[in-house]
Backbone as a chain_set.jsonl record, in Angstrom:
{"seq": "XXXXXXXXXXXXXXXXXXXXXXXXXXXXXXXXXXXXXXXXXXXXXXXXXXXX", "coords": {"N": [[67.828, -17.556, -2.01], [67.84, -17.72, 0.504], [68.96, -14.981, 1.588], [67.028, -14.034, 1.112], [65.01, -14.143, 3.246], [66.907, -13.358, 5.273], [66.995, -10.74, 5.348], [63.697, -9.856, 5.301], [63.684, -11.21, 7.994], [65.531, -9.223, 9.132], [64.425, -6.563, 8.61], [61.531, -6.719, 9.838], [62.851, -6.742, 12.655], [64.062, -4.228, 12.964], [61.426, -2.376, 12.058], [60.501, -3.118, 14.922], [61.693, -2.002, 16.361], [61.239, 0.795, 15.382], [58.735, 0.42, 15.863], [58.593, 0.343, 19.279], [59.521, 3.075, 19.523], [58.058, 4.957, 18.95], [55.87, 4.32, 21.167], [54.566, 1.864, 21.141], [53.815, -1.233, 20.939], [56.087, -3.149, 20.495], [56.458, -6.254, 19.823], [54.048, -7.007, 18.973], [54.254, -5.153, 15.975], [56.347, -6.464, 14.875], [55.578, -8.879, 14.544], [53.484, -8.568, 12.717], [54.711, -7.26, 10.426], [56.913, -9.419, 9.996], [54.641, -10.572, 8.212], [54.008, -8.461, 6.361], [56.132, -7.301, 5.864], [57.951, -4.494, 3.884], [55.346, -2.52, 3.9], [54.511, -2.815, 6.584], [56.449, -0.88, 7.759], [55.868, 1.163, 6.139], [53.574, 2.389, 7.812], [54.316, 1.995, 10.088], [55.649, 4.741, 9.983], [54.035, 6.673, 9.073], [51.319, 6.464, 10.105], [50.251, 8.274, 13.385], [52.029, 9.339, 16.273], [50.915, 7.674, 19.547], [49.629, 9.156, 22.237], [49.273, 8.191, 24.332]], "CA": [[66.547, -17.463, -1.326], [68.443, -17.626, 2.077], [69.022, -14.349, 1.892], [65.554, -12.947, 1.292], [64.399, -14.226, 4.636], [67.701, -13.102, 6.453], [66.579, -9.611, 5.134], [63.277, -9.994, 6.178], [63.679, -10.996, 9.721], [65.86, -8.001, 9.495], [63.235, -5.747, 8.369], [60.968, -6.638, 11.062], [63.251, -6.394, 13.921], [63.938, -2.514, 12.68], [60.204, -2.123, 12.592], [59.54, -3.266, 15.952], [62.244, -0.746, 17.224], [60.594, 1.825, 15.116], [57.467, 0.649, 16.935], [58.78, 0.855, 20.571], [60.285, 4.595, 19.323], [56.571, 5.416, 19.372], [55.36, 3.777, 22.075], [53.867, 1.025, 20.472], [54.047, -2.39, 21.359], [56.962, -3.624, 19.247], [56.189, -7.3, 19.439], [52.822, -6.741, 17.913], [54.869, -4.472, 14.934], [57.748, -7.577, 14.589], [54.753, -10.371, 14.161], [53.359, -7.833, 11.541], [56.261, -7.003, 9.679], [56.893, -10.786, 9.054], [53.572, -10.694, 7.226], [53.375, -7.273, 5.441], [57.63, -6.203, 5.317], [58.044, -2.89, 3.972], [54.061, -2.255, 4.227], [54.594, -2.346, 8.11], [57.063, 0.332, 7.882], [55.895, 2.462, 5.825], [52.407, 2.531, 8.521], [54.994, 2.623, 11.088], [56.053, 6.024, 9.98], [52.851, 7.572, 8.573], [50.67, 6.527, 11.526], [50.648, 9.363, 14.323], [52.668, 8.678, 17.563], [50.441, 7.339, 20.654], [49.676, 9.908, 23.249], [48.803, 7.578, 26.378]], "C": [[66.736, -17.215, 0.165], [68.172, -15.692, 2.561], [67.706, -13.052, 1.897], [65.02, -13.092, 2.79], [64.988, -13.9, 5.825], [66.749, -11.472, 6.426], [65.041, -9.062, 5.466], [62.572, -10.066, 7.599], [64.353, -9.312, 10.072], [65.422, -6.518, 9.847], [62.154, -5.623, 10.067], [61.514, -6.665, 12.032], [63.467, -4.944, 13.862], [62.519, -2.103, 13.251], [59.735, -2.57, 14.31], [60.433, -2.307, 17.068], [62.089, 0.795, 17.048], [59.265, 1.565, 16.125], [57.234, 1.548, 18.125], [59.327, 2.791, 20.383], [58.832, 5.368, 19.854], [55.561, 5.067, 19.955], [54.108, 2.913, 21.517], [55.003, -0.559, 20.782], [54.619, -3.573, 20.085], [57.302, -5.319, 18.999], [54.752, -7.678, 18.306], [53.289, -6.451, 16.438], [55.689, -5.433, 14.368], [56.88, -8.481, 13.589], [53.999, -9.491, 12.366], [53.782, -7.56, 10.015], [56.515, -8.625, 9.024], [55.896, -10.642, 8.149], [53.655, -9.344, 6.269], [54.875, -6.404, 5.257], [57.129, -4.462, 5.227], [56.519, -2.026, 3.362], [53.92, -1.871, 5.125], [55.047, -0.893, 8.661], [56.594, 1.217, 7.46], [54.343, 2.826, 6.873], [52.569, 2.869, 9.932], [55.042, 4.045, 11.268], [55.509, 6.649, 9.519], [52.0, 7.534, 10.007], [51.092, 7.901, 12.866], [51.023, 8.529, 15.458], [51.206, 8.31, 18.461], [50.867, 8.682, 21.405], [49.857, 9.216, 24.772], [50.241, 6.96, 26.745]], "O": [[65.937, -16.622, 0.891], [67.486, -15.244, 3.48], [67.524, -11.923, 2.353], [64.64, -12.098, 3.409], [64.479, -13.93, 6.945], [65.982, -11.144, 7.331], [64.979, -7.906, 5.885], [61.619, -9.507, 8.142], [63.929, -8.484, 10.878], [65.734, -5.701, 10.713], [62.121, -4.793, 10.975], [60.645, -6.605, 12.902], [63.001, -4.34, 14.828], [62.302, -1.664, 14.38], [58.623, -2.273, 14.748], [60.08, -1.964, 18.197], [62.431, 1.714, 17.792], [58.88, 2.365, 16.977], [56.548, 2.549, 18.329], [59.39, 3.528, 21.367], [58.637, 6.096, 20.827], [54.428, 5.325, 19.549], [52.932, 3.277, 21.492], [56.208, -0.806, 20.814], [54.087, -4.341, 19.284], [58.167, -5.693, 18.208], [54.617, -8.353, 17.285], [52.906, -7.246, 15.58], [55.814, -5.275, 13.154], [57.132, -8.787, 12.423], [54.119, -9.923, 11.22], [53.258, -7.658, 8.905], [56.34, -8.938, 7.846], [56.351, -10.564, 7.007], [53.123, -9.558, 5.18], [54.963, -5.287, 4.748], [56.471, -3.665, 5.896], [56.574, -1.101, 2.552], [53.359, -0.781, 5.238], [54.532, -0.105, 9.454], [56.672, 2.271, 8.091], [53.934, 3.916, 6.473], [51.852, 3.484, 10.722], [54.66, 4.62, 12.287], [56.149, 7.657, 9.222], [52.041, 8.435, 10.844], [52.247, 8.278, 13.065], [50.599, 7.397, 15.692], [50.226, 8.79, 17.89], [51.97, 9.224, 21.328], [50.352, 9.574, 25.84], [50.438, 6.475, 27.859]]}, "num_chains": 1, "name": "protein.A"}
């Protein structure tokens, strides 16, 4: 079970460096990611980049 939650945290620290990739506020994307894993991501990388 250990290792589901190492994997995880792991998950969401990726996602929140996919975040910042697209100028998106990759603490927001991290806290996310805990809740919704590989849901986050895949919204990460469908979602269109930020212009501003």
């Amino acid at each position: 079970m250990e290792g589901y939650f190492v994997g995880w945290g792991t998950l969401a620290l990726i996602n929140a460096g996919l975040a910042q990739g697209k100028n998106r506020s990759g603490l927001n994307w991290f806290l996310l990611s805990l809740l919704l894993g590989p849901i986050a991501t895949f919204l990460i990388v469908v979602l269109e980049k930020n212009h501003g």
